[in-house]
Structure formats: C-alpha cells, structure tokens
DOGU-955201 format. One record per atom (N, C-alpha, C): residue in one letter; x, y, z. Coordinates in steps of 0.1 Angstrom, whole numbers, padded with zeros to 4 digits, always signed. Layout:
residues N
AXYZ/...
This chain:
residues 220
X+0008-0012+0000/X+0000+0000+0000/X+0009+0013+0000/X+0003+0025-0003/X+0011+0031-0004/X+0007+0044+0007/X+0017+0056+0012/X+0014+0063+0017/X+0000+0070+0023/X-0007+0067+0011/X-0019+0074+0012/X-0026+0077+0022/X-0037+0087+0025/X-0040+0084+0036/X-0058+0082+0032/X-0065+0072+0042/X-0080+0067+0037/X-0082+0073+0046/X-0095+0080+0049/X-0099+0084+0055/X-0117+0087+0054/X-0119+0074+0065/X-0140+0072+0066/X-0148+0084+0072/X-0153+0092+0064/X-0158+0102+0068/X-0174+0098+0064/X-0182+0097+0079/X-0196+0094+0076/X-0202+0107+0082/X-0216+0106+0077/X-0224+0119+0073/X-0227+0119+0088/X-0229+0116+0099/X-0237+0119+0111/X-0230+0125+0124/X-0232+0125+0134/X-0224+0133+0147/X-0212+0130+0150/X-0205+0135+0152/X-0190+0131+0156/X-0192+0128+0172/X-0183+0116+0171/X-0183+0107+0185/X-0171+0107+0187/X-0160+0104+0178/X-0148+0102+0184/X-0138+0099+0172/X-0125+0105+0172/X-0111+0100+0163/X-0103+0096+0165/X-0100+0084+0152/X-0092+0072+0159/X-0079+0079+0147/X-0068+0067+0151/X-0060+0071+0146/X-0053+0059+0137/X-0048+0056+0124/X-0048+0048+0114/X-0033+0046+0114/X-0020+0040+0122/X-0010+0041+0117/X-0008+0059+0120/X+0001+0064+0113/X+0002+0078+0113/X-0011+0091+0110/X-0019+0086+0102/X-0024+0092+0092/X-0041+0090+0103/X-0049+0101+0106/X-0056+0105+0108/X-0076+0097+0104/X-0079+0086+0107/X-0094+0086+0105/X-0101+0090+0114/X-0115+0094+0116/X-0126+0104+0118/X-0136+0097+0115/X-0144+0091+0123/X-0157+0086+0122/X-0165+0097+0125/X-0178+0097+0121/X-0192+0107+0127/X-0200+0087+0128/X-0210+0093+0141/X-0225+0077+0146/X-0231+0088+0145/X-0244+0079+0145/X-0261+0086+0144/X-0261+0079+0162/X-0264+0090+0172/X-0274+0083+0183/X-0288+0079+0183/X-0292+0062+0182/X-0301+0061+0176/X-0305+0051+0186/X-0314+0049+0190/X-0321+0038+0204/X-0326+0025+0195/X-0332+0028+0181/X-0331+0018+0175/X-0319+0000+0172/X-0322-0005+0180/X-0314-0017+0180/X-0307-0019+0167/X-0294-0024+0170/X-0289-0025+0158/X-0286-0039+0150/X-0284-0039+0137/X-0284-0056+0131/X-0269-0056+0126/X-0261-0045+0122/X-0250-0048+0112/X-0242-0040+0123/X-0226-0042+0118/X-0216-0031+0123/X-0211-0035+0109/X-0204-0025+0104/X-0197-0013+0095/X-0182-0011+0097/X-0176-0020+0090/X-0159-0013+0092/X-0152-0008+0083/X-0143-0001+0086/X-0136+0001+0072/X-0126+0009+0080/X-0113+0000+0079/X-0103+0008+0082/X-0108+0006+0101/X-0102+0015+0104/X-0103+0014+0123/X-0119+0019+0123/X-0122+0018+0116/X-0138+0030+0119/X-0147+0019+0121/X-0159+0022+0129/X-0170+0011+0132/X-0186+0019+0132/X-0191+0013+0124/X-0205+0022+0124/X-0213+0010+0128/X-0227+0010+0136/X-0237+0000+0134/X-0244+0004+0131/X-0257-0003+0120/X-0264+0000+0116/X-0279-0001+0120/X-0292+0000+0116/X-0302-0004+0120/X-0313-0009+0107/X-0323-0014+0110/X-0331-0012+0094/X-0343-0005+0096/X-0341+0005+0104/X-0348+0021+0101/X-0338+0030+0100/X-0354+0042+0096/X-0345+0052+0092/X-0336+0052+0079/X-0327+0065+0076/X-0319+0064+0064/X-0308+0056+0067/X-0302+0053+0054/X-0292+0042+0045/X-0279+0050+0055/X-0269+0041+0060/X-0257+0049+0064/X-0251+0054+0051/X-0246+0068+0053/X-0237+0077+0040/X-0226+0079+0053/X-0211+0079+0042/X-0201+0083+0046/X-0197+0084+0034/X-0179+0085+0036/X-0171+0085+0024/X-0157+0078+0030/X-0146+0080+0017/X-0138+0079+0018/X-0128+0089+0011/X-0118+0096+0018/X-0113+0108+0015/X-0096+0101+0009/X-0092+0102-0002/X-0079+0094-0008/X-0065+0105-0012/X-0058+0108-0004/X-0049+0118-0003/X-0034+0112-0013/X-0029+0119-0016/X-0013+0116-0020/X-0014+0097-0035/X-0028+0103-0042/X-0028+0091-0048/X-0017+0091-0054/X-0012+0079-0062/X-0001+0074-0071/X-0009+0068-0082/X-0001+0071-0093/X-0010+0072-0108/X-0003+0059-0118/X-0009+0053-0123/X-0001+0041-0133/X-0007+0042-0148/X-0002+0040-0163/X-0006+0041-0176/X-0013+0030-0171/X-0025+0029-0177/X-0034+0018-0177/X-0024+0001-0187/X-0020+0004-0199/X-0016-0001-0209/X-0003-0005-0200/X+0004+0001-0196/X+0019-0002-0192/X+0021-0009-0176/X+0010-0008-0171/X+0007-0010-0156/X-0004-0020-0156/X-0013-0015-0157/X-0026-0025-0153/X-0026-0037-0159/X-0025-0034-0174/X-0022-0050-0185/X-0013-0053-0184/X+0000-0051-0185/X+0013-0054-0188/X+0017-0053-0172/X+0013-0044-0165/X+0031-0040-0151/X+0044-0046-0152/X+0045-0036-0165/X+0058-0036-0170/X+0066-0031-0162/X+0064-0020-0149/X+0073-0022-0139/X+0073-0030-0128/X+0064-0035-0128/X+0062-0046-0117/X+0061-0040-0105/X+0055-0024-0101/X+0053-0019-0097/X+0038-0016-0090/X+0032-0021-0102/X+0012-0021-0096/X+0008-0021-0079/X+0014-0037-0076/X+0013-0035-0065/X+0011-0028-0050/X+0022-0024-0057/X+0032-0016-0045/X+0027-0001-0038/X+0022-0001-0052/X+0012+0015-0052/X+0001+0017-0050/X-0003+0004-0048/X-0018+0007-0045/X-0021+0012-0033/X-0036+0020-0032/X-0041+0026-0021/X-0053+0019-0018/X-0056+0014-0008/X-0073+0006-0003/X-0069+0004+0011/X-0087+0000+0008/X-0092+0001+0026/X-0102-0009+0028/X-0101-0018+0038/X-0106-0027+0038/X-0124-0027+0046/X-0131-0033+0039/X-0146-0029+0045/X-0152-0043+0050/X-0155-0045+0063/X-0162-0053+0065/X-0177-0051+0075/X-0186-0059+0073/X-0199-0058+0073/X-0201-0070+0082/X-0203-0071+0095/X-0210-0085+0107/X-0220-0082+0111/X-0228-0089+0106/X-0247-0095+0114/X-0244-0096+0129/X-0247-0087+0135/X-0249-0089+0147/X-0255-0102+0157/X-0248-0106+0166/X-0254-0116+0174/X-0267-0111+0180/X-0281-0125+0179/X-0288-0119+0184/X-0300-0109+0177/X-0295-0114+0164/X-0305-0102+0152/X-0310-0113+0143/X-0317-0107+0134/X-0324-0118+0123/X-0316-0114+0111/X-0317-0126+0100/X-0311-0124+0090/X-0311-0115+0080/X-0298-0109+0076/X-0301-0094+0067/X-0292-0096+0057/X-0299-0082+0042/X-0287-0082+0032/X-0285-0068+0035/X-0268-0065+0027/X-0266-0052+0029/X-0264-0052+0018/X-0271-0038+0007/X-0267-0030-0004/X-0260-0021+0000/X-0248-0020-0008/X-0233-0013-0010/X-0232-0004-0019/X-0233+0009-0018/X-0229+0016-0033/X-0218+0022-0031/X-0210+0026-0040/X-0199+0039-0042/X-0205+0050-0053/X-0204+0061-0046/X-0213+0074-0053/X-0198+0081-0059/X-0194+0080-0070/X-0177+0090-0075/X-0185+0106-0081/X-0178+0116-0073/X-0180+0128-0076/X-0182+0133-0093/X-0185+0136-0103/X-0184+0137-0117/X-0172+0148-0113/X-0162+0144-0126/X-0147+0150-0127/X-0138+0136-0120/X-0139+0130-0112/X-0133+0120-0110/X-0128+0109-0118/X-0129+0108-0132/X-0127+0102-0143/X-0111+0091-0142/X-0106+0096-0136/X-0093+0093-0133/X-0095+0084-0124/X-0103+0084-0114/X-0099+0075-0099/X-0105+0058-0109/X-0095+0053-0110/X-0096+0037-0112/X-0092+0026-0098/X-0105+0022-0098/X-0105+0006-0084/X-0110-0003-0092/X-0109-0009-0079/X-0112-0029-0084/X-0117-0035-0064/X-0127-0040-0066/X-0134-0040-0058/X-0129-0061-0055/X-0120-0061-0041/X-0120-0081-0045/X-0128-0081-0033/X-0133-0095-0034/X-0141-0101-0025/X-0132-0108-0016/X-0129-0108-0002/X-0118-0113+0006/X-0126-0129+0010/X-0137-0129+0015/X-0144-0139+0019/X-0156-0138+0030/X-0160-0150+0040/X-0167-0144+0047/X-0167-0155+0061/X-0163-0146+0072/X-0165-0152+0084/X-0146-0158+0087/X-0138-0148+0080/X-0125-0153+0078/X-0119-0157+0087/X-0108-0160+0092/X-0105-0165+0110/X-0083-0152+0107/X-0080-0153+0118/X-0071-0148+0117/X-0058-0150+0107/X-0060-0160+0102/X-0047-0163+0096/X-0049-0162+0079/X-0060-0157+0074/X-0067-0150+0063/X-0051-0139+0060/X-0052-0137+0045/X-0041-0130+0047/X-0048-0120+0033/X-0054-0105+0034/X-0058-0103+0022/X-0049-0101+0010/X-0055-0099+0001/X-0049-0103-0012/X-0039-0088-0015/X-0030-0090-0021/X-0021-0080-0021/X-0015-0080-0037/X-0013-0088-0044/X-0008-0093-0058/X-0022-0089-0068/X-0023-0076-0067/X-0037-0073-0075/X-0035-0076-0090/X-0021-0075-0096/X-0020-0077-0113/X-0025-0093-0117/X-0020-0099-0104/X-0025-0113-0106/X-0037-0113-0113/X-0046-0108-0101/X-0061-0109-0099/X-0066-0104-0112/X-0062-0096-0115/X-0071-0082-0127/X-0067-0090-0138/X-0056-0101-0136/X-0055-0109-0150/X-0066-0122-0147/X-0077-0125-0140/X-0086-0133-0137/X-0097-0129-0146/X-0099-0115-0145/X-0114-0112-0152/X-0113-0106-0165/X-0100-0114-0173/X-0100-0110-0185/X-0095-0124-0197/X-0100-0125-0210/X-0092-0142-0216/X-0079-0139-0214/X-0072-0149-0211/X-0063-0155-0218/X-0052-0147-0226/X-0041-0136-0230/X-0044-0134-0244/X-0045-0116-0246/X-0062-0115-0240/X-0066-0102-0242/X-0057-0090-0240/X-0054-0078-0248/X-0050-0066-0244/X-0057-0054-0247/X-0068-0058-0252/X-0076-0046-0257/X-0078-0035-0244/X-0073-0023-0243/X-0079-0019-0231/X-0093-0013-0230/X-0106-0013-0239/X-0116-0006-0234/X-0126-0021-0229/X-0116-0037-0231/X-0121-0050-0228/X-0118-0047-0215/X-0110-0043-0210/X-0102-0044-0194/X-0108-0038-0188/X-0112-0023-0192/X-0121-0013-0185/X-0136-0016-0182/X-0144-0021-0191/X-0152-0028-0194/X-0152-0040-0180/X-0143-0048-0180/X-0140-0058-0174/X-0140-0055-0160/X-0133-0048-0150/X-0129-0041-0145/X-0142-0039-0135/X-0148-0032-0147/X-0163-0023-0143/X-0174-0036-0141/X-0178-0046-0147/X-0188-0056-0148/X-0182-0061-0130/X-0168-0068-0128/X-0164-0071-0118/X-0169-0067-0106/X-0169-0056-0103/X-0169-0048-0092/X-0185-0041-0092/X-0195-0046-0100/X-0205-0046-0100/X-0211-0058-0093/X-0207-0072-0103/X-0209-0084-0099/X-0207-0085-0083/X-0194-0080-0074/X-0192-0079-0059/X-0205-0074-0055/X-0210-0058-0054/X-0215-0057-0050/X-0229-0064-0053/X-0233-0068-0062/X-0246-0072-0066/X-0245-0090-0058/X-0237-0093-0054/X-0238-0104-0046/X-0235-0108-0035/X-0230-0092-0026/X-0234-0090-0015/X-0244-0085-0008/X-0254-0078-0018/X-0268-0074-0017/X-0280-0086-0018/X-0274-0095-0025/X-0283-0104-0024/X-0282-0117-0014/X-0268-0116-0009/X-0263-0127+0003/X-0269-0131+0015/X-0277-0133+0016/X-0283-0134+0033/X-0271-0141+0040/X-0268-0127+0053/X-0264-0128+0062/X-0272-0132+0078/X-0263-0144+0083/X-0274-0144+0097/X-0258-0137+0109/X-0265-0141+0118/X-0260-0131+0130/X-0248-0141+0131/X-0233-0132+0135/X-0223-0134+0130/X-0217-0136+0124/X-0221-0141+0113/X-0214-0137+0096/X-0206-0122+0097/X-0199-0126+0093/X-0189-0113+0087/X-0185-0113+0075/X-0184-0106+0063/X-0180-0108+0052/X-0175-0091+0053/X-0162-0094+0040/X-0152-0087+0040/X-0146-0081+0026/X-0145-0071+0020/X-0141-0070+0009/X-0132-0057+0010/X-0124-0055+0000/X-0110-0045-0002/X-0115-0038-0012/X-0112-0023-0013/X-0113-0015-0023/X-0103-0012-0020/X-0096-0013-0038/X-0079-0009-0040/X-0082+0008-0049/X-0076+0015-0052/X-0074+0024-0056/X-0059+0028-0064/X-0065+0034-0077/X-0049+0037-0087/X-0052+0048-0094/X-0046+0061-0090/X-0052+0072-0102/X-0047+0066-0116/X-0055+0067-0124/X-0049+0064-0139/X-0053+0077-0153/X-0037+0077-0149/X-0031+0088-0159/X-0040+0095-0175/X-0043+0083-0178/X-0043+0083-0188/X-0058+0092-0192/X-0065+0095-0178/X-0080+0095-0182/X-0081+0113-0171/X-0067+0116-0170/X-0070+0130-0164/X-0072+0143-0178/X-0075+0151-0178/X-0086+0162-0182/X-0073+0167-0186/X-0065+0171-0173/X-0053+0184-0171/X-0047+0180-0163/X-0033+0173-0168/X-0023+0168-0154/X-0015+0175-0150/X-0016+0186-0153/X-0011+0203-0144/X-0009+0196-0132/X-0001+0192-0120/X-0009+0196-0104/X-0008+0180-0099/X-0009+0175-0112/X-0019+0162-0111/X-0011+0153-0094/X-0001+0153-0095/X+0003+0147-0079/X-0001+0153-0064/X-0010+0169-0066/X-0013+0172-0057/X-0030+0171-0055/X-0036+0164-0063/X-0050+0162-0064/X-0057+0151-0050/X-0070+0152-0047/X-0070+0147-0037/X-0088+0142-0040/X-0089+0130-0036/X-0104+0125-0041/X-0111+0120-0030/X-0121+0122-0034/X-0134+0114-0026/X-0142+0104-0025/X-0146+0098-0023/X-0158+0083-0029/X-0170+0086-0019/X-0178+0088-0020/X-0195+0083-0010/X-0194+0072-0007/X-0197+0067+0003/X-0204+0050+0008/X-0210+0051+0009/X-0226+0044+0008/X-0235+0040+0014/X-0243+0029+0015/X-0242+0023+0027/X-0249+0009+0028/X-0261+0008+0032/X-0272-0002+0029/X-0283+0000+0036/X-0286-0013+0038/X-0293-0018+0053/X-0290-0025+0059/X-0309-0034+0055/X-0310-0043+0048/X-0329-0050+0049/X-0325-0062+0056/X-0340-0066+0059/X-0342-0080+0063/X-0342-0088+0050/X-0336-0097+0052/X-0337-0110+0045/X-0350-0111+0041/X-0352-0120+0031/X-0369-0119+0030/X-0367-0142+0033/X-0380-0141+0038/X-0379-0157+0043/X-0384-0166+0033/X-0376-0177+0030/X-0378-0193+0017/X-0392-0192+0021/
C-alpha cells in the first residue's frame, strides 16, 4: 500500500477519532435507540447500523494518490510496480449476534470530474478467522477477469467495471445471519491516462460516497 491516507468520513455526529497508523481517521455515529443488526468497518472505523430510518452515508477521502498508464501498468506492469502502489481500505460488514437475518446493499457514489480515480473491488471472503491474509498481488487478480491473451484496453475497462459490480450485486443479495462477517478490499490507482489536465496532477485529492443500507432477508 502506499502512503496514502483513507480516510472514513460518515455523514452523522461526531463521537470520536481514531487514529490509522500515522495518518488520521474520523468517524461521525447517528445516536439512535433503534437496536442495531450490522456493524460497519472500514479501516479502524466502526459504524452499526439499523433497518430504520436512512441508509448509512459516509465516504472515503484518498490523499497523496499514485497514478499508473493503464496499458503499461494495469495490463502489462511492466514495472512490476502495480502493487506496490496501490491505495485501499478494507470494508467489513457483521450481522450482529442476536439479530435476524439481513442483506446489505453497498454503493460507491464518485463525484463527476473524478474520471481518473480507477479501483477494483476483491471479494476477501466471509467469516475469515485470523490467519486469512488479504490479497495484495492485485496484477494477478485483474489478469482473472480478462481471456487468456486479451490486451484490448476498453475490454479491461469494461471488465474491471462488470467485476466490481458483480461484488457488490452479490453482496446485496447474500443473506447474512448473525455473525457472519464478510469482508471485501477497495484498492485504488489514479490512472493517468483518463486525467482532463495533469497540471498539479500529484497534488490532487479524491473522494468516494459509501453507502450501505441494511434490509431483512426476506424468508424461503
């Protein structure tokens, strides 16, 4: 990973700031008497949720990104550098003990002008135990959701995109029961190739929306 700093900024009261390594996270909770079904991580931050009321909104604030040619890096990593550079934060979602079974829908909202911010959304697993090690070798991976062969880049982009759709579209549909945990990684790579005006461009600084919303399962 690289320098970067993630940073979970949710839409509600500020309760308290934790601290990430060097680099500064900032949760905001809702006080809410409503019992809760899910907790919310990402990074040191912990939100619970309920299934009233609105969808939790936060974000993610991505500082000091590092930029790779899509063609030279993402298909090729011709420097064998991809890796290394990457920026992500790890999100996990546990059904609370004690609750009935729930799905959670997941979105990422990207600011328009953000054209440039390129992720890949992996699925870590669910209910992992300690010795789970998340995935770190992402060129590997990104060579999984393409043939064999392929270098076309608007196949990759394309690819890329259906991926990280597919994640969230079957973690919304997953029925979780109470203690389940499932876990997934958003990596982050500015990519060069798709900035407007790279004037500056290493001092640029991005955003993402979260928002999850927490239903009941519906019953067989």
């Amino acid at each position: 990973m690289s320098r970067a700093k993630n940073i979970l900024l949710s839409t509600f009261i500020l309760v308290v700031a934790l601290t990430l390594a060097v680099y500064p996270v900032y949760a905001w909770f809702a006080v809410d008497n409503t019992p809760s079904v899910a907790e919310i991580r990402a990074g040191e931050v912990k939100v619970e949720t309920t299934l009233e009321g609105s969808d939790l909104s936060g974000g993610i604030a991505i500082e000091d990104l590092l930029y790779v040619d899509f063609s030279e890096d993402i298909i090729y990593d011709r420097t064998g550098t991809l890796n290394t550079i990457a920026t992500g934060i790890v999100l996990e979602v546990e059904a609370l003990d004690g609750t009935i079974p729930i799905k959670n829908e997941i979105a990422l909202v990207f600011p328009e002008g953000q054209d440039e911010l390129l992720y890949v959304i992996v699925w870590e697993g669910l209910n992992l135990d300690e010795t789970h090690v998340n995935l770190s070798d992402y060129h590997t991976f990104l060579l999984t959701l393409v043939a064999e062969g392929i270098t076309d880049e608007a196949t990759w982009r394309a690819a890329i995109a259906a991926h990280n759709a597919s994640v969230l579209a079957m973690l919304a549909d997953f029925d979780m029961t109470p203690g389940d945990t499932a876990r997934i990684q958003i990596v982050f790579w500015g990519d060069y190739d798709q900035l407007v005006d790279p004037t500056g461009f290493l001092t640029l600084n991005y955003s993402v929306q979260l928002h999850v919303k927490t239903v009941q399962a519906e019953k067989e």
